[in-house]
C-alpha positions in Angstrom: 0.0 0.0 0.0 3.1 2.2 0.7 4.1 2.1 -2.5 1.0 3.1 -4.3 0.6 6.2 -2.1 4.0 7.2 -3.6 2.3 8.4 -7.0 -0.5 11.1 -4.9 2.4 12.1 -2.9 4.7 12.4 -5.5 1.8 14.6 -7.6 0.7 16.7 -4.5 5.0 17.9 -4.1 5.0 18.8 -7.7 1.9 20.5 -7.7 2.8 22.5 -5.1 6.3 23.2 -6.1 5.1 24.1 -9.5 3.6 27.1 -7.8 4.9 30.2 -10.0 4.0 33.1 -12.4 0.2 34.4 -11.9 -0.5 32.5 -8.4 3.1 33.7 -6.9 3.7 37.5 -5.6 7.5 37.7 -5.4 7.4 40.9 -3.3 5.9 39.2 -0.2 7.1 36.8 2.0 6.2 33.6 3.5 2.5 32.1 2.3 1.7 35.2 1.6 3.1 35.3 -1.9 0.4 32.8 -2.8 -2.0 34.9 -5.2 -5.6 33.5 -5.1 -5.1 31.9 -8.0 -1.6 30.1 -6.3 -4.6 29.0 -3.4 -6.8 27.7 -5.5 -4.0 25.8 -7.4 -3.1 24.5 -4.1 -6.3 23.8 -2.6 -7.5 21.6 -5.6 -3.8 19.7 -5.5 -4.6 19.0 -2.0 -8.1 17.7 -2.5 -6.9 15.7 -5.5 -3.9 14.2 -3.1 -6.7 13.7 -0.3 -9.1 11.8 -3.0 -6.0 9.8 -4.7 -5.5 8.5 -1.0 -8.9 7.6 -0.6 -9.0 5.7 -3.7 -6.0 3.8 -2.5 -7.2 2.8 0.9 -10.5 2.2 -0.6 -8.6 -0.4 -3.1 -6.0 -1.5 0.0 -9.8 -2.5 1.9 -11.7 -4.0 -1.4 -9.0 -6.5 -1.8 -8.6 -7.5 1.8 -12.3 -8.2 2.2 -11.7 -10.1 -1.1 -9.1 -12.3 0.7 -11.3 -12.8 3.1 -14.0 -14.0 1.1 -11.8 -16.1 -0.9 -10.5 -18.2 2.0 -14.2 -18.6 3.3 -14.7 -20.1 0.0 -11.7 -22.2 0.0 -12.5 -23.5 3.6 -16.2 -24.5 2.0 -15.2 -26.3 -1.0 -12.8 -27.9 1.7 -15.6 -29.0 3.4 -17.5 -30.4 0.4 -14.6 -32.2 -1.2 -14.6 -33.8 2.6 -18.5 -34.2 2.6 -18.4 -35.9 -1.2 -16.0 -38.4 0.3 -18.4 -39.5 2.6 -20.9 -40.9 0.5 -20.0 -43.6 -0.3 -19.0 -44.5 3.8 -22.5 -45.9 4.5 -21.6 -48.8 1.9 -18.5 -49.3 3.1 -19.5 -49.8 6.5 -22.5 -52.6 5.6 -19.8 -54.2 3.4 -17.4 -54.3 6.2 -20.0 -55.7 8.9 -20.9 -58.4 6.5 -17.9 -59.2 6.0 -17.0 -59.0 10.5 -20.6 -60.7 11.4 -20.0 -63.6 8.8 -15.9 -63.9 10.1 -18.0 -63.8 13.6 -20.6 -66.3 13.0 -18.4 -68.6 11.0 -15.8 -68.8 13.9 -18.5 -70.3 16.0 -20.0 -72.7 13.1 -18.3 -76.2 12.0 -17.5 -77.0 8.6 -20.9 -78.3 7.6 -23.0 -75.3 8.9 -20.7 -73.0 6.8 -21.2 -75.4 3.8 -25.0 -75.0 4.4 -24.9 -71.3 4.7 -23.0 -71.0 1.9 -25.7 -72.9 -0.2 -28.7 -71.2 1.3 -26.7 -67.3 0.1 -26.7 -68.8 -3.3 -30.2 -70.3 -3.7 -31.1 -66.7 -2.3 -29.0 -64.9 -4.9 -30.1 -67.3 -7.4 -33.6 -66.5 -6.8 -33.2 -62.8 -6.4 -34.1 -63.0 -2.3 -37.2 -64.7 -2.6 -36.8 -68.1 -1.1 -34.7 -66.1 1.9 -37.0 -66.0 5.1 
């Protein structure tokens, strides 16, 4: 921001150094060899400087609140990229408790009763669930 208050500063010097002919009375001293028109010349380089300021700090605050804005939007997308990979976790847990409660059950079962279970999942496959209760 420093450096783009350089320009008004830089405009306001030479505007006030470039203060000569009609609106500067060489016979007086101090600011009172401003002429009105000299006052006038430096009263609109001031307002000018004042309003070039302004603009900057206006710009400086624009593009903070930007910023701002921008990393709200980043933290949201954040959020949904997060949220998008949890769709598919309901799935994944029934898989995986199928898979633990059969481990679980099968542990417990001999060889035959894992044989008939086994045939009992197909015929209810094979018949699309209807032969299953």
């Amino acid at each position: 921001m420093l450096i783009t208050m350089l320009a008004p500063i830089a405009a306001l010097v030479a505007a006030l150094a470039g203060i000569t002919g009609i609106a500067w009375d060489k016979r007086k001293r101090g600011w009172r060899r401003l002429t009105v028109n000299g006052w006038v010349i430096a009263g609109v380089a001031i307002a000018s400087f004042a309003f070039s300021i302004y603009q900057v700090r206006q710009a400086a605050i624009f593009a903070a609140n930007q910023q701002a804005k921008d990393a709200i939007i980043r933290r949201a997308a954040a959020g949904e990229i997060e949220a998008i990979g949890d769709v598919p976790r309901p799935f994944k847990l029934v898989v995986d408790a199928e898979r633990y409660s059969y481990a679980r059950i099968a542990a417990k079962m001999t060889s035959a009763q894992i044989t008939e279970s086994k045939e009992l999942a197909e015929r209810c496959r094979a018949s699309k669930f209807k032969e299953c209760s």
